[in-house]
C-alpha positions in Angstrom: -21.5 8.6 -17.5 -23.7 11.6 -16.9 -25.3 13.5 -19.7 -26.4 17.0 -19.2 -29.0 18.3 -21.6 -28.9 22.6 -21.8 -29.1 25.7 -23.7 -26.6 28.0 -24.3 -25.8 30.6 -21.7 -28.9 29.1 -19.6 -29.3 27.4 -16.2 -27.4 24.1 -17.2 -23.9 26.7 -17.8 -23.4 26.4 -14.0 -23.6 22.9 -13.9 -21.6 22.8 -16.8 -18.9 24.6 -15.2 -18.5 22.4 -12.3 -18.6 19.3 -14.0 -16.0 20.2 -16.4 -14.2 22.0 -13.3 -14.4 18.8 -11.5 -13.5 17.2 -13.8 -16.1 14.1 -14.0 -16.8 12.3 -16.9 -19.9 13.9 -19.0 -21.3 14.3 -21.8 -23.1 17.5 -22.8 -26.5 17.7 -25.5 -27.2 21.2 -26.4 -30.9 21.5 -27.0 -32.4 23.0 -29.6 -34.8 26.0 -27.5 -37.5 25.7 -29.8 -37.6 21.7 -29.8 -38.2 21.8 -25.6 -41.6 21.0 -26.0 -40.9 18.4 -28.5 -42.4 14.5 -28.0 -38.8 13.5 -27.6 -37.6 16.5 -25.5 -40.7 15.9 -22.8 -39.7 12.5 -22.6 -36.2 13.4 -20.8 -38.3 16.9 -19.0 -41.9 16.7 -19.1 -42.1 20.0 -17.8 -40.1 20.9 -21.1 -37.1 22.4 -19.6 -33.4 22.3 -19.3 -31.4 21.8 -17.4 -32.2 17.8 -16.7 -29.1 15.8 -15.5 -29.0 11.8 -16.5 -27.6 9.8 -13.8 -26.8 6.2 -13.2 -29.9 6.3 -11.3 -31.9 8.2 -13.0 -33.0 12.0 -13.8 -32.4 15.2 -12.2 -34.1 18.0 -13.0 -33.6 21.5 -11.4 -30.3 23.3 -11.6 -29.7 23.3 -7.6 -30.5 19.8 -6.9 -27.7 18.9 -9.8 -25.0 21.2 -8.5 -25.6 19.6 -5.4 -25.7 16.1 -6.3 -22.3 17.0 -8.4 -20.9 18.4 -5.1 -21.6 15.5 -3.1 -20.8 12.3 -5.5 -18.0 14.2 -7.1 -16.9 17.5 -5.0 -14.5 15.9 -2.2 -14.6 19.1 -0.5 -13.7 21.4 -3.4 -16.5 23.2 -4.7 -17.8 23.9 -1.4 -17.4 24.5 2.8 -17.8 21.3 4.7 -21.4 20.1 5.5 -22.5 22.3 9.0 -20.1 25.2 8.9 -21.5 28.5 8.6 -19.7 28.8 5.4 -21.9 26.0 3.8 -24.5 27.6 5.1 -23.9 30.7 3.3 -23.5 29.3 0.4 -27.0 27.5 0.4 -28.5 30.5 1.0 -26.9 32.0 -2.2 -28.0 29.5 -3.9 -31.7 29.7 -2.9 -31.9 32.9 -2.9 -30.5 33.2 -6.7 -33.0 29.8 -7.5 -36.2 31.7 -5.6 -35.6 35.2 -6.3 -33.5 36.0 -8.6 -34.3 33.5 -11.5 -38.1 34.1 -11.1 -37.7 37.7 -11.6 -35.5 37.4 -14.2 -38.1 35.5 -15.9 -41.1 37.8 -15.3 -39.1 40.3 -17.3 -38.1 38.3 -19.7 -41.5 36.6 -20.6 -44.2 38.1 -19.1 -46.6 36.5 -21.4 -46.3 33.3 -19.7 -48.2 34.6 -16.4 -50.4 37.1 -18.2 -52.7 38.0 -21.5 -52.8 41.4 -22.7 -50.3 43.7 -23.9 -50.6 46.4 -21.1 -50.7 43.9 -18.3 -47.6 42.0 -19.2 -45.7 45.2 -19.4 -46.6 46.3 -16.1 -45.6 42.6 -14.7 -42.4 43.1 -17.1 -41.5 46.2 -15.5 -41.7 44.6 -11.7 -39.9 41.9 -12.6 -37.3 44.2 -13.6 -37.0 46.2 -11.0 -37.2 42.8 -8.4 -34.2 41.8 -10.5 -32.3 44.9 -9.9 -32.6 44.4 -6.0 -31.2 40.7 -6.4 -28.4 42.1 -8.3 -27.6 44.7 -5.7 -27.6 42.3 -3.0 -25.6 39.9 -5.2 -23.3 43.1 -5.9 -22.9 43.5 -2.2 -22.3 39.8 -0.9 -19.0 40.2 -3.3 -17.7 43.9 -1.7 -13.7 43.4 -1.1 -14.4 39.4 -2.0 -13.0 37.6 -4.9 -15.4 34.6 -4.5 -18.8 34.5 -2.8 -17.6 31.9 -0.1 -14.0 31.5 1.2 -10.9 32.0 -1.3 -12.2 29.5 -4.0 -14.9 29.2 -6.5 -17.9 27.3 -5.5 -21.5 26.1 -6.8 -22.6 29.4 -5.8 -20.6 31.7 -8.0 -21.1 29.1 -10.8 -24.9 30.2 -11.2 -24.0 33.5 -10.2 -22.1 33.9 -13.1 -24.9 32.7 -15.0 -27.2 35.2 -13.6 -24.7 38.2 -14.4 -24.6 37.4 -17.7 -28.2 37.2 -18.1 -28.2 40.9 -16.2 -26.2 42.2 -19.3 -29.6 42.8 -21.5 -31.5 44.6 -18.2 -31.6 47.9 -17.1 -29.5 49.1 -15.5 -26.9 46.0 -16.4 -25.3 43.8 -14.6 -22.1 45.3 -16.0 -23.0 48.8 -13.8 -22.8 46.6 -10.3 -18.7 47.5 -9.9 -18.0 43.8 -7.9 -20.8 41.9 -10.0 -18.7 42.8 -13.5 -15.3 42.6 -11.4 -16.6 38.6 -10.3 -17.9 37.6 -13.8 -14.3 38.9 -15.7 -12.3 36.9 -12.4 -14.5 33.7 -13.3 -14.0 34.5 -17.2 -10.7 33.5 -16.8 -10.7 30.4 -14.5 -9.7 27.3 -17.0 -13.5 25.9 -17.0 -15.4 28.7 -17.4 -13.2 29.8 -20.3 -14.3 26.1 -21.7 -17.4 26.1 -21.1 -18.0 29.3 -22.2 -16.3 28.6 -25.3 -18.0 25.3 -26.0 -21.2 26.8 -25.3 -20.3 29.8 -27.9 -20.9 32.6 -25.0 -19.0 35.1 -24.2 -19.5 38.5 -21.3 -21.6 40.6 -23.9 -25.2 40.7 -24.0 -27.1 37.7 -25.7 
């Protein structure tokens, strides 16, 4: 059985979503945030992290490689485009793009202090980070004009971290909530039977953290 160890509202929520979406057999470990550096946490991460994704076969860390890895041992074609369309394609580069872009500047505003000392310089590197955020949102905002779903008529890996992203966007100005298709996707995926779940099991809801 798979055991997927998160935080609340974090990365591991998308993976979270399509595995209960799925429906595989998992079990979820919250993690305590300030025990990620702990002896016992480093042993599962030793970059002291979540998510991390224990397989048969061993670990997986990073939140793409697991969706991914879900998709392909466990998809059968339903939480993603077949391998080589365009479609597929797209979605890859959603996901990248919201793994190499978006995250990191989401995380520059959110804790400078891990990149830089001193007071004034992490609020200049807090305030780029924030506006590089704002350009991923508005390019997320417009991959969704007139769509329901980022690829195709379904929900797929890439709208589960997307949803994940928007909800982090709630606590930035401007908020994700002021993108009209960004708050229009997240309310849609709200209500899809797994999200619902997982957002309840997680204890998360569309408001800011």
């Amino acid at each position: 059985m798979l055991k997927l160890y998160g935080l609340p509202g974090a990365c591991p929520m998308a993976v979270h979503i399509i595995l209960e979406h799925l429906g595989v057999d998992y079990e979820m470990q919250m993690v305590d945030r300030e025990l990620l550096m702990s002896p016992e946490h480093l042993a599962v991460n030793p970059m002291g992290q979540a998510p991390s994704l224990q397989t048969e076969d061993g670990l997986i860390t990073e939140s793409v490689a697991m969706l991914l890895h879900i998709d392909e041992k466990y998809g059968d074609g339903r939480v993603s485009p077949p391998a080589g369309s365009w479609e597929r394609a797209r979605m890859m580069m959603m996901l990248m793009f919201m793994a190499s872009q978006e995250h990191p500047a989401f995380s520059l505003w959110l804790r400078p202090f891990r990149w830089l000392e001193g007071e004034a310089a992490q609020e200049e590197l807090r305030e780029s980070g924030r506006k590089r955020f704002a350009l991923c949102l508005e390019r997320l905002d417009g991959w969704l004009e007139g769509r329901d779903w980022l690829i195709g008529d379904a929900m797929t890996l890439a709208d589960a971290l997307a949803l994940v992203h928007i909800r982090w966007g709630l606590r930035v100005t401007p908020p994700s909530s002021d993108y009209p298709n960004l708050w229009r996707f997240a309310q849609r995926m709200a209500e899809v039977s797994a999200v619902k779940k997982v957002m309840a099991d997680e204890g998360v809801d569309l408001s800011a953290e």
